[in-house]
N, C-alpha and C positions, 0 to 999 in steps of 0.2 A: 639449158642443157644439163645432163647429168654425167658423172663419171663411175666409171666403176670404183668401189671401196675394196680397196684390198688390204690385206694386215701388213705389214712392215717388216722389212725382213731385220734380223736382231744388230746389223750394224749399224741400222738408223736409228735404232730406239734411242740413244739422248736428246734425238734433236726435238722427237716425236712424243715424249713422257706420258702428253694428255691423250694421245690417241688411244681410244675407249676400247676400240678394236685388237689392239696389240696387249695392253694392260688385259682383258678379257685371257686373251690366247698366256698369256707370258704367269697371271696370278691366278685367275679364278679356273680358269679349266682344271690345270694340274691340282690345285687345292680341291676340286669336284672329284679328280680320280681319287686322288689321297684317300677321303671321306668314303667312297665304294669299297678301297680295298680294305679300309677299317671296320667296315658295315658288314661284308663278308667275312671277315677272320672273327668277328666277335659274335656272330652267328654260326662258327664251328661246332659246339655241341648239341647245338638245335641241327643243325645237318646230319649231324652223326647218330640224333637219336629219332631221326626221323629214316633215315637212308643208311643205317652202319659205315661202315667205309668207303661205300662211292662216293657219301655226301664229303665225308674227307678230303677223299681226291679229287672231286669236281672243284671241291671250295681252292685245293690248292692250285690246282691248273687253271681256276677262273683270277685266281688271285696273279700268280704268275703272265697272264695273258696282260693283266691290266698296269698290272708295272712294266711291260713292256712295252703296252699301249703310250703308260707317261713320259715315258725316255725318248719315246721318237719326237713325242712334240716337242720337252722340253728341248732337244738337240736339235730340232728342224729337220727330220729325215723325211723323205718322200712319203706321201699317204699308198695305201695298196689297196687292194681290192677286199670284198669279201668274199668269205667261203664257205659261207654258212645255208644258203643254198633257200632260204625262205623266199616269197613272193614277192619283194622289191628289190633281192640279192642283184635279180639283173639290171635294172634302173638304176640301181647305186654304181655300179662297176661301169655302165653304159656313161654316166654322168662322171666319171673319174676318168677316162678316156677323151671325152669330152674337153676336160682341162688340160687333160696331156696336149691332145691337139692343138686348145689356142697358144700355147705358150714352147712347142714342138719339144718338153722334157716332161719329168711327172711333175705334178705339184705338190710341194711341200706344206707343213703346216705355217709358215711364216711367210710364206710365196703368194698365199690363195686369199680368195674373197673370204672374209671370217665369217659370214653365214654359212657357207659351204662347209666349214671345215669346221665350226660347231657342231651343226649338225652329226656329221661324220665324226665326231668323238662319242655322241651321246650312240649313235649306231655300234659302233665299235663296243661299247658298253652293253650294249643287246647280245652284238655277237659273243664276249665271252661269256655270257651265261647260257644262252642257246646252244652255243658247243659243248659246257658241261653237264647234262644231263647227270641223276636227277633235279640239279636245283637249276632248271633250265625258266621255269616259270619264279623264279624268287624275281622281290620288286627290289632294288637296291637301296629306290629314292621311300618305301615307306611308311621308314618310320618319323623320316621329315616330316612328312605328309599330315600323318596323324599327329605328330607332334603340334602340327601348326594348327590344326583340326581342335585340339582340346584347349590350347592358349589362347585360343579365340573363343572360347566357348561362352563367355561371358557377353562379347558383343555378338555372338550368334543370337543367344536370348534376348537380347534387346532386339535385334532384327525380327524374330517371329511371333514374338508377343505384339508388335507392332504390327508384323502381316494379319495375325488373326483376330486382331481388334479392330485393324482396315476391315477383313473381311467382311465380319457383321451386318457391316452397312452399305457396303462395296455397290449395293445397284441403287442405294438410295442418292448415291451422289451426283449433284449434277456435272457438266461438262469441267464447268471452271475447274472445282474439287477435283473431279478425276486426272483434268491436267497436273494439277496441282500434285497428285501423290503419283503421278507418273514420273514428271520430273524429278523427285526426290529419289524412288528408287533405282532410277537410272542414274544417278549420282553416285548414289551407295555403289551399283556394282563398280562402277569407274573406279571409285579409286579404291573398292577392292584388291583392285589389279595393284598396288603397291607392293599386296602380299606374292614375294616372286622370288621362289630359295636359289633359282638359279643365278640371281644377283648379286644375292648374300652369301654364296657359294656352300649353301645349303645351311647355315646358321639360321636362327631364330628370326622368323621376319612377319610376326603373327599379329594382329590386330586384337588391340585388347580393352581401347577406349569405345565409348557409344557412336556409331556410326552417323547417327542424324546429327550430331551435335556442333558438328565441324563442318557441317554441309555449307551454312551461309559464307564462314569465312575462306571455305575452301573456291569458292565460285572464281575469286580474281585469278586462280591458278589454271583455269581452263581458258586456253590458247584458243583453241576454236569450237565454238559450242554450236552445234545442228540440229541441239534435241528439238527446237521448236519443229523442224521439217521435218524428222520422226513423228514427231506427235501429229503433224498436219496429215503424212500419209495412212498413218493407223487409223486416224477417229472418221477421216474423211471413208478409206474402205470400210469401215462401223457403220457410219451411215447410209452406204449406197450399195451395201451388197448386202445377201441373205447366204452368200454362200462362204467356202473355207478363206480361213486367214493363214498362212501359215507364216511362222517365224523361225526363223535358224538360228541358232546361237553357236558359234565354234568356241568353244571352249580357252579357257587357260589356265590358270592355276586350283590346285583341289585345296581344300581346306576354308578360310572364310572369303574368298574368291568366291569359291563355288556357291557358295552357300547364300552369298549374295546373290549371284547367276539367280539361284532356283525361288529367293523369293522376288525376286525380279519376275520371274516367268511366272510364276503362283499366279501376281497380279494380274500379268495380260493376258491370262485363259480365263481370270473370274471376272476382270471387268469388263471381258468380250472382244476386246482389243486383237487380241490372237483366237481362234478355235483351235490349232493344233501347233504345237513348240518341237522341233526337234534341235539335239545337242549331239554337238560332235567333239569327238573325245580322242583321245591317242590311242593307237594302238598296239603301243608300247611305253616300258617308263623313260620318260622324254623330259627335258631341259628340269630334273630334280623334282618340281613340284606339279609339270601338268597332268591334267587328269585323264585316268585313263578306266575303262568301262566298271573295273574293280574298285578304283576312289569313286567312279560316282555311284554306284549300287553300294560301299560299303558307307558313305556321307550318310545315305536316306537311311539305311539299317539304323547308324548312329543316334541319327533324329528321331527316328522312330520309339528305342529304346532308350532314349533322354528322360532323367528323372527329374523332368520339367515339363508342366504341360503343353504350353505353348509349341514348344520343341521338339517333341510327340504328335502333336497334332499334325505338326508341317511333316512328322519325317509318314505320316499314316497317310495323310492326303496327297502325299507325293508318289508314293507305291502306288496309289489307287489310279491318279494319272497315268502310270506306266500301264497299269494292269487294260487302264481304257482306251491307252494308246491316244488318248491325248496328249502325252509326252508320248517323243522314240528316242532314245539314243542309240547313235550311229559313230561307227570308226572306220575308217577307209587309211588307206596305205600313202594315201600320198599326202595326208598332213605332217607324216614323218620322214616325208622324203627332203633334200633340200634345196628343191625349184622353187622358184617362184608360182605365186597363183595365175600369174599371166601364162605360164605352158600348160594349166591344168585341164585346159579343152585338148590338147592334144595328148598330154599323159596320161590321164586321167579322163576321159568322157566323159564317163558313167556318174563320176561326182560332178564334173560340171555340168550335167543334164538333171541330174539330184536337184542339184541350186538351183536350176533356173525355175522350179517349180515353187520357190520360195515366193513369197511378198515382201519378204523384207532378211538379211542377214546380218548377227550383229557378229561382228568379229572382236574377241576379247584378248587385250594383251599387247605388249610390246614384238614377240617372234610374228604374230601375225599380218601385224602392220609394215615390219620391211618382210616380209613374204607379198604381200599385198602390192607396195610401190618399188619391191625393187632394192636390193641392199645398196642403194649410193649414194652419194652425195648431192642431191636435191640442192638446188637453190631453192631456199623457203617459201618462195613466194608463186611455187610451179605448181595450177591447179590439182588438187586432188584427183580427177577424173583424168588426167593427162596422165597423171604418175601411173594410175593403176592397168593403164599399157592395155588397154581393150578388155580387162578383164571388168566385166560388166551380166553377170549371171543373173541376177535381182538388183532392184535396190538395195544397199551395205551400206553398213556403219558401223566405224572401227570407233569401241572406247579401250582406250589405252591409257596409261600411267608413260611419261617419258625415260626409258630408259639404255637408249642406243641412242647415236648420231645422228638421227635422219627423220626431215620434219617437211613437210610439202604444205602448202595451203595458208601460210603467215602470208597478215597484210605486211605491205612495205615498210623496210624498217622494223620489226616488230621482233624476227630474229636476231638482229644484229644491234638492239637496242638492249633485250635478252643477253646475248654474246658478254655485249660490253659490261653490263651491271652486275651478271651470275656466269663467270665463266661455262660452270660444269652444269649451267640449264637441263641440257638435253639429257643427261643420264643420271639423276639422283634423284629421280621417280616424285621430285615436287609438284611437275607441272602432269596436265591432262589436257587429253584430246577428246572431242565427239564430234568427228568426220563422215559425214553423211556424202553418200554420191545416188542417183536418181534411178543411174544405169539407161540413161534416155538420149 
């Protein structure tokens, strides 16, 4: 059985210290506004010489907004509504009435389930800039982004010099071989996902070592590995079908995250494994570092104008994908909302009818995964396909880096042998997940 996870209200925190959940709300959220309202105020003369004096007064009223944003969490005041009036205004406010009712007061930020009220900070952060028009379209999160983007650019080139030397020979390989460089890059993007500003509360969290290098000794760190039954469904549809393959990738962090994502996909449209890739992306700037249609259009511009070959190559033949619409990128409303993927047939149809058209979805990232099973406390050992609560659109596969409380799918003992040897297992992004469910 599962419980719900909720944050801690601040008279319990000594008993609670290691709760990831309260530490999260209590240090890094408010250090995440901190870094916003300092991102904005040192971008005042760029506002002003773009905008004259609205850009002034929007910077200060957006500024204003967010330190008033901070003060309610840090004091624990009731969450409110939004007023900002965009396309999921009503969803959010309907799902904040929602909590009023189970608990018959409003909820606060120390009160609520901490994915709820994540989320709704990083929302909150949309609305003061959507209220100050003109810097209503400024991204807060990036120059994070880009930061992480260029600190990694060293194992970026090890990565696509790699893709386009695979490429080469890419149909000369037999079965084994192609398993073989499949597993690898699906490795790489895995623990890609380590790169996640939202954990480092927007600090420096870039990957700057060679990414194949680490790959063997990193294997014992993967808790549950399902790439074999990925691999079985791909190569088995390769062989038995003449028609589309399509593969979904939902997204999660931009910078050498992504860039792994994209030569991860590179692969499985040239070795034929996929015919068509679509990526979904945020539709707003979301938890610091995810990507949103601007990071992943301005990644490929990057590569493209890299004064490195390799690196060129990859960003010319990825534009060309999009132009052929062998890649699509896609953003829908309700990856930023903060339900579960289990309501998404009823909130959302339209995206869970999207997906069911998939053969396969790989979902990237820690938010994604308790979006997926549910923000609670899993006993470890509660199949994966039972956690994910009927949400079964396509075949999915969650890789993720560990960095929240909540883990489904350990054999016995396995968590609590974890537990005992490494405390803080579950949230110091050492360990890895590849969680495959059938959808059958």
């Amino acid at each position: 059985m599962a419980t719900q996870v909720v944050v801690l209200p601040a008279s319990l925190a000594g008993k609670f210290e290691g709760s990831f959940a309260y530490d999260t709300l209590k240090d890094r959220l408010p250090l995440i506004l901190t870094r916003v309202i300092d991102t904005l105020h040192r971008h005042k003369n760029e506002f002003f010489e773009e905008h004259g004096e609205k850009g002034i007064e929007a910077e200060k009223k957006a500024i204003a907004y967010l330190s008033k944003l901070r003060n309610e969490l840090q004091t624990d005041k009731p969450l409110i509504a939004l007023h900002d009036n965009l396309p999921d205004t009503i969803l959010w406010n309907q799902h904040l009435e929602y909590h009023r009712n189970l608990s018959n007061e409003p909820p606060s930020w120390f009160q609520s389930p901490w994915l709820y009220t994540e989320c709704y900070m990083y929302r909150r952060i949309h609305e003061a800039l959507v209220q100050n028009p003109p810097i209503s379209e400024f991204d807060v999160f990036k120059e994070e982004k880009s930061h992480g983007f260029f600190e990694s650019q060293q194992a970026i080139i090890v990565l696509s010099t790699y893709l386009q030397e695979l490429l080469k020979n890419i149909e000369d390989l037999d079965e084994k071989h192609l398993q073989e460089e499949f597993l690898k890059l699906f490795q790489v993007s895995l623990w890609g996902n380590k790169c996640d500003l939202s954990i480092s509360g927007g600090k420096d969290n870039s990957q700057r070592s060679n990414p194949f290098q680490a790959l063997e000794g990193l294997k014992s760190f993967i808790l549950v590995d399902h790439l074999e039954k990925v691999w079985s469904l791909l190569i088995n549809k390769k062989k038995t079908t003449a028609q589309t393959t399509r593969i979904d990738i939902v997204l999660d962090n931009a910078g050498f995250e992504l860039a792994a994502d994209l030569v991860m996909a590179d692969f499985l449209l040239a070795s034929k494994l996929a015919t068509e890739i679509h990526f979904h992306g945020k539709s707003m700037p979301w938890y610091v570092s995810d990507t949103t249609k601007q990071d992943f259009n301005w990644t490929i511009r990057q590569m493209k104008s890299a004064n490195h070959k390799w690196m060129s190559r990859c960003g010319v033949s990825w534009e060309g994908n999009l132009k052929k619409g062998v890649w699509v990128y896609q953003d829908h409303l309700f990856w930023t909302l903060p339900h579960e993927f289990s309501s998404m047939a009823k909130v959302s149809s339209d995206l869970y009818t999207e997906l069911h058209k998939s053969n396969l979805i790989i979902f990237k990232g820690d938010l994604n995964y308790r979006k997926l099973v549910g923000d609670r406390k899993w006993d470890f050992t509660v199949p994966f396909h039972q956690a994910l609560n009927n949400f079964h659109p396509a075949p999915l596969c969650s890789l993720r880096t560990l960095k929240c409380d909540i883990q489904v799918g350990l054999k016995p003992g396995q968590g609590e042998e974890l537990t005992h040897s490494e405390p803080e297992w579950m949230i110091i992004g050492k360990y890895g997940i590849i969680q495959f469910d059938a959808a059958s």
